[in-house]
C-alpha positions in Angstrom: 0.0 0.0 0.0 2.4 2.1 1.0 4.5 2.1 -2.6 1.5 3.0 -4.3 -0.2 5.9 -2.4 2.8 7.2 -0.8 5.8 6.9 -3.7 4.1 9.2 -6.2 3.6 12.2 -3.5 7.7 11.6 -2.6 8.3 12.0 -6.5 6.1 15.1 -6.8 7.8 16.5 -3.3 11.2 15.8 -4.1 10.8 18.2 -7.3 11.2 21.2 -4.7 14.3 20.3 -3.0 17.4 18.3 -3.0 17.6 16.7 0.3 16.3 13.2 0.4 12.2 11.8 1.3 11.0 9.3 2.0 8.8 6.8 4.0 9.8 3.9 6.9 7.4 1.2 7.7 7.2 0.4 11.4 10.0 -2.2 10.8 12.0 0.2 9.3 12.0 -0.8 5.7 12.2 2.4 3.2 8.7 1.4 1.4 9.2 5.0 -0.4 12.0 7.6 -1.6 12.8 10.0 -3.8 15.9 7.9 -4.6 14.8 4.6 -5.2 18.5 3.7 -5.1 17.2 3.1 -1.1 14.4 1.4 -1.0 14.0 -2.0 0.4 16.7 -0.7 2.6 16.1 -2.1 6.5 17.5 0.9 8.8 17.1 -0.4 11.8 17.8 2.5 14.3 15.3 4.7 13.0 12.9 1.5 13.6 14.1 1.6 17.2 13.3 5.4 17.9 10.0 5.6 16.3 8.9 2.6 18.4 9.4 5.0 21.3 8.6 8.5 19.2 5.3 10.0 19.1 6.0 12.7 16.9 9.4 14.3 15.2 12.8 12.4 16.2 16.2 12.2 14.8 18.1 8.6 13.3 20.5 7.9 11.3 21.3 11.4 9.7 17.6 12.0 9.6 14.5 13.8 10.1 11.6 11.9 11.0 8.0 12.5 12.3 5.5 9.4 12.9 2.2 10.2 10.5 -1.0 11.0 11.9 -3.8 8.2 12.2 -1.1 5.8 10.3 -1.9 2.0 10.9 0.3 0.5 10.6 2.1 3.7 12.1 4.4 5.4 9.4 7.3 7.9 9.3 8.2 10.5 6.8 11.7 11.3 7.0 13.5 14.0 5.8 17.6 14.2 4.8 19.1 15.9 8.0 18.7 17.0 11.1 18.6 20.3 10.8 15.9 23.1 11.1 15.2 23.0 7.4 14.8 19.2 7.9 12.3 19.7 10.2 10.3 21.9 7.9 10.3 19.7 5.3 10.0 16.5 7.1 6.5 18.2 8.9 5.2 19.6 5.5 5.9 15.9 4.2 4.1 14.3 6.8 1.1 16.2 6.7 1.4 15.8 2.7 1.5 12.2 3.3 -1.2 12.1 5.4 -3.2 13.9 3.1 -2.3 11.7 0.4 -3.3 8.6 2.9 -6.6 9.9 3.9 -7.8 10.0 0.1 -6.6 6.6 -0.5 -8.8 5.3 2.5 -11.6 7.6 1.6 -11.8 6.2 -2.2 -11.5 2.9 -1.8 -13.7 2.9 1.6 -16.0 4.7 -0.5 -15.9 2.5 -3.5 -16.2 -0.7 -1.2 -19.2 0.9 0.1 -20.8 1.2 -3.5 -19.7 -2.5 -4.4 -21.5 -3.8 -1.6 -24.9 -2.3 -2.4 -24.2 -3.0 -6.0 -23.7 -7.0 -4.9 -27.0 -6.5 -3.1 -25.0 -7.2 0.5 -26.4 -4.2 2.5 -30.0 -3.6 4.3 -31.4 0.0 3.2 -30.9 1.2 7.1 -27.2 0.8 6.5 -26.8 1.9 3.4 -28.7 5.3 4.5 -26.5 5.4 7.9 -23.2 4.5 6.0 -23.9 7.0 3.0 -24.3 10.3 5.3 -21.0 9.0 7.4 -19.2 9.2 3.9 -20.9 12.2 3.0 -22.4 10.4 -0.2 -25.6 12.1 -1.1 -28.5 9.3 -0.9 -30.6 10.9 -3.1 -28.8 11.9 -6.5 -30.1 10.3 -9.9 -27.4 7.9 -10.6 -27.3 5.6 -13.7 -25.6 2.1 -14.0 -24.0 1.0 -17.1 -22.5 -2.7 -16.9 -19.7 -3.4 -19.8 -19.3 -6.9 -20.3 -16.0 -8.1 -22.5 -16.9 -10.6 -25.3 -13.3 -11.7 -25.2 -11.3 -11.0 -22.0 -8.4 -8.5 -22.4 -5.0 -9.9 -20.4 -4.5 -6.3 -19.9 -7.8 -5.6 -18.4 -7.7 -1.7 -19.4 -11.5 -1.5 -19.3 -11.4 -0.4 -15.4 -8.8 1.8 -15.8 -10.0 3.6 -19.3 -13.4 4.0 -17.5 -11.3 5.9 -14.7 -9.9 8.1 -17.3 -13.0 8.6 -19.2 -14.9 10.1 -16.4 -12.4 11.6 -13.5 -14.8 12.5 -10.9 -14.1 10.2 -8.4 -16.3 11.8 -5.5 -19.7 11.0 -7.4 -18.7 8.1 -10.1 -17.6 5.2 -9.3 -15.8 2.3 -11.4 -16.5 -1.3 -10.2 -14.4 -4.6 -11.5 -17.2 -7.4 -10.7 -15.4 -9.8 -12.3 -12.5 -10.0 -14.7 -14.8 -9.3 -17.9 -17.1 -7.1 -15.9 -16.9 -3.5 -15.2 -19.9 -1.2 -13.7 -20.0 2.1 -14.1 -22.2 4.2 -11.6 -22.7 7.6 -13.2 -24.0 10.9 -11.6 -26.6 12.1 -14.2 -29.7 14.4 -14.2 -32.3 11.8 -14.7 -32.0 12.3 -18.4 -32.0 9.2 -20.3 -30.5 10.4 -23.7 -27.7 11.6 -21.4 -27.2 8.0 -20.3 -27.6 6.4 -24.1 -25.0 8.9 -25.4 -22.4 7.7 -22.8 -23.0 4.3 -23.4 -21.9 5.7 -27.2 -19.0 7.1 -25.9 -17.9 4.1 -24.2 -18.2 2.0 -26.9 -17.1 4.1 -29.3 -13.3 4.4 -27.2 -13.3 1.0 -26.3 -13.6 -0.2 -29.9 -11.3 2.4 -31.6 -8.9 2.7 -29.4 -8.3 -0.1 -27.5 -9.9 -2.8 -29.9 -11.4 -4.4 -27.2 -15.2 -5.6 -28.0 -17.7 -5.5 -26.0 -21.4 -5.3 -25.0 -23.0 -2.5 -22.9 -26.0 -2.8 -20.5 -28.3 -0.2 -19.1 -30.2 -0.6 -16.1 -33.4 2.2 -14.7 -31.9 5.4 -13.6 -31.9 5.5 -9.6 -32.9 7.9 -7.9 -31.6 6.5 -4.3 -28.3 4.6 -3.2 -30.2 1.6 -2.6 -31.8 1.1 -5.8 -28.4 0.4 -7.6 -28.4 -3.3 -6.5 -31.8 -3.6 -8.5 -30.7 -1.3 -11.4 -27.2 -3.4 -11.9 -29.7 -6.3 -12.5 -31.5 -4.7 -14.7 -28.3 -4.0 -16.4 -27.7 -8.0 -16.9 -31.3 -8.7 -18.2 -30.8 -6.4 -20.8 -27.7 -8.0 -21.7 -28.9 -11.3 -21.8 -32.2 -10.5 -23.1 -30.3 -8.7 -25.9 -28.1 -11.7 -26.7 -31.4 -13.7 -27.5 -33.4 -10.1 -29.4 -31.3 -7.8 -30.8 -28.3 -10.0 -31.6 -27.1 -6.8 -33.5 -26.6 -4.6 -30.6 -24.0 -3.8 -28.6 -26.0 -1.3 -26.3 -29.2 -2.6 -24.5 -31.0 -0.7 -22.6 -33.4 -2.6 -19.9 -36.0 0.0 -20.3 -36.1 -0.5 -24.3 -36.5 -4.3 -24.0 -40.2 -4.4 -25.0 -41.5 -7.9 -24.9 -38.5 -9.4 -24.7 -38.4 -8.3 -21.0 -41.3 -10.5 -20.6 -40.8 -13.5 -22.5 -36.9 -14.0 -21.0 -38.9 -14.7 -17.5 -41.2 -17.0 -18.3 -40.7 -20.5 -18.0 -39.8 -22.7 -21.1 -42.7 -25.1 -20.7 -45.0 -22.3 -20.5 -43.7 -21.1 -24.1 -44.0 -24.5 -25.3 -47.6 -24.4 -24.5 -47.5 -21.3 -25.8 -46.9 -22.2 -29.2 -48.4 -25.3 -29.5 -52.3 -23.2 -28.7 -51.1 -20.6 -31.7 -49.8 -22.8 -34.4 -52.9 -25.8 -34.1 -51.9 -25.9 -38.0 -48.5 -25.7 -38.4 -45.8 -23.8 -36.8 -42.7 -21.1 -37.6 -40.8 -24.2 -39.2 -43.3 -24.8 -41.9 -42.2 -21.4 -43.0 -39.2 -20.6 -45.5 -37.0 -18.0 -44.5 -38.0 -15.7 -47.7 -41.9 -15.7 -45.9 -40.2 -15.4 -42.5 -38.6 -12.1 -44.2 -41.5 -11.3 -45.3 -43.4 -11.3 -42.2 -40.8 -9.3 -40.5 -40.9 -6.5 -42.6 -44.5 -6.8 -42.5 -44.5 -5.7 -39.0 -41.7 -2.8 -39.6 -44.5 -1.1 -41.5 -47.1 -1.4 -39.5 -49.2 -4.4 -41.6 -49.1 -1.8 -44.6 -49.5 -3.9 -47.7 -48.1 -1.0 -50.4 -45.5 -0.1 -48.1 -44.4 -3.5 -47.2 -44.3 -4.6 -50.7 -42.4 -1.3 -52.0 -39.8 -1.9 -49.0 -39.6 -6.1 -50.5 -39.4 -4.5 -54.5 -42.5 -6.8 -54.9 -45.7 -6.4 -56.3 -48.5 -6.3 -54.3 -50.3 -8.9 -55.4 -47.0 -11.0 -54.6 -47.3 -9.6 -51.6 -51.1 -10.7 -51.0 -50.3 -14.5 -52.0 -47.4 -14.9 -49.5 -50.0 -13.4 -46.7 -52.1 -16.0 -47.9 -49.8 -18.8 -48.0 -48.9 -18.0 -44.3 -52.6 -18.4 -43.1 -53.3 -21.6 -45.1 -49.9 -23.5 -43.6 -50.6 -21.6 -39.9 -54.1 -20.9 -39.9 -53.0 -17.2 -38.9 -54.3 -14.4 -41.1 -51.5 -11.3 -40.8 -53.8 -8.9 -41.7 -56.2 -8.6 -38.6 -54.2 -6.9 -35.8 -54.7 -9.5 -33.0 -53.4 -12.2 -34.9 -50.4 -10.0 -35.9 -49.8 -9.7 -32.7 -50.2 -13.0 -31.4 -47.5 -14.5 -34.2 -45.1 -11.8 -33.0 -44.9 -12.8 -29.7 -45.0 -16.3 -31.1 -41.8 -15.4 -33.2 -40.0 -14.2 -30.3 -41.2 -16.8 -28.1 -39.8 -19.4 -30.6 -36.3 -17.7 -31.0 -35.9 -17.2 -26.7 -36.3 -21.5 -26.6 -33.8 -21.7 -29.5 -31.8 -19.6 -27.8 -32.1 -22.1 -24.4 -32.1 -25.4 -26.9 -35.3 -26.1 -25.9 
């Protein structure tokens, strides 16, 4: 821990002076320095005298003073032993601490959010946790899970997510697993907003990092404890979308239609299902020109003249294949209900082929 939160704030120090800093852990290993010549180095005095130091003391050539709150308990030192390495061994350490106190914050902070997103907090908590942490309960907040289609050894989604949206005091960016990455986005309720993010993300993972994969959108929240439910919302609409729109690479649970429905039923219900609308004969009777036909069919709204200017066939072409549907189904495509019963039926047919049932 202490290499990665407290070496980049020595580098960044150092830049201002020429005497040594650094860090000692309690054992008095160097586990930071602006000359990385010296760490790993075990000084064992300045072990000694911190063990009996509870603030500034001298070892070893040095400056040191124990950091504040620090468990395990810390010392920045300072080249010297001198007034001037005094100074800066106090501006260091409060530096340092600084530096230490955000650590813990963002990763408290982003445990937190995990934990409701995994569904593994009561509401009571999550209210009495959220105000200790200074998280505002009640901000609109949309989740976006991106899924990898092909893991990435590098696993640069987390990190490109990090960089894509900096505000780390209201977003937060959660590794679920090694191909999953939620992002938890402060928004204004505005569900355009969220789509053209989703965009965005795609658009940077695929161009610039070549990585492919499939983004879910769950309901906007409009309270902390509603992200558990909207991160599953987030995975329907993947999975739903895997069976439905097999062309997309953005779902959105909210757009799901009737495939939200279908996905939770249970596959002997469907069964049943088809077997009452197809008493004649069922979707596999059909050739895949009709099925074609049929589909763009519905994209104009059961229109014959648009449908057949859309299939660069005469209408009367048109009329016989509508025909030939109802003599091997027994379903007439021109009367609404029954347009809408073999549409359900379609996607009813392709959710069990999509379970091999």
């Amino acid at each position: 821990m202490a290499n990665i939160v407290f070496q980049p704030a020595i580098t960044e120090m150092a830049e201002s002076t020429d005497r040594m800093l650094g860090v000692i852990a309690p054992d008095g290993t160097v586990s930071a320095c602006s000359d990385t010549k010296v760490l790993g180095q075990s000084w064992g005095e300045a072990a000694g005298a911190m063990a009996l130091a509870k603030g500034f003391f001298t070892a070893q050539g040095f400056t040191f003073k124990t950091l504040r709150r620090s468990q395990p308990r810390y010392s920045a030192f300072a080249e010297g032993t001198d007034e001037v390495a005094r100074s800066l061994c106090g501006l260091a350490a409060v530096g340092l601490g600084s530096a230490q106190d955000y650590h813990d914050e963002k990763h408290g902070r982003e445990t937190f959010v995990k934990n409701i997103l995994l569904d593994n907090m009561l509401p009571g908590d999550i209210y009495a946790r959220s105000r200790e942490m200074g998280l505002d309960g009640a901000r609109s907040r949309a989740v976006l899970l991106v899924r990898q289609n092909v893991l990435n050894s590098e696993n640069a989604v987390p990190d490109t997510l990090r960089d894509l949206f900096p505000e780390r005091s209201r977003d937060f960016v959660i590794s679920v697993t090694e191909r999953e990455t939620v992002l938890i986005k402060d928004v204004d309720g505005d569900t355009e907003e969220v789509s053209e993010l989703a965009v965005a993300i795609q658009d940077t993972l695929q161009n610039e990092l070549q990585i492919d994969a499939v983004i879910g959108i769950g309901s906007v929240c409009a309270q902390l404890k509603d992200l558990a439910a909207s991160y599953k919302e987030a995975q329907i609409a993947i999975e739903v979308g895997k069976v439905f729109d097999t062309a997309k690479n953005i779902v959105t649970y909210d757009n799901l239609g009737l495939g939200r429905l279908i996905y939770r039923l249970p596959t002997k219900m469907c069964e049943m299902f088809l077997a009452e609308v197809f008493k004649e004969g069922g979707l596999e009777s059909l050739d895949r020109e009709t099925l074609d036909t049929v589909r763009c069919f519905f994209e104009n709204s059961l229109n014959i003249s648009e449908t057949s200017r859309k299939l660069f066939v005469h209408r009367n072409t048109l009329v016989y294949r509508l025909d030939k549907i109802r003599r091997l189904t027994g379903i007439d495509l021109r009367e609404f209900d029954n347009a809408v019963t073999f549409k359900v039926a379609m996607l009813v047919s392709k959710y069990l082929a999509a379970h091999g049932a």
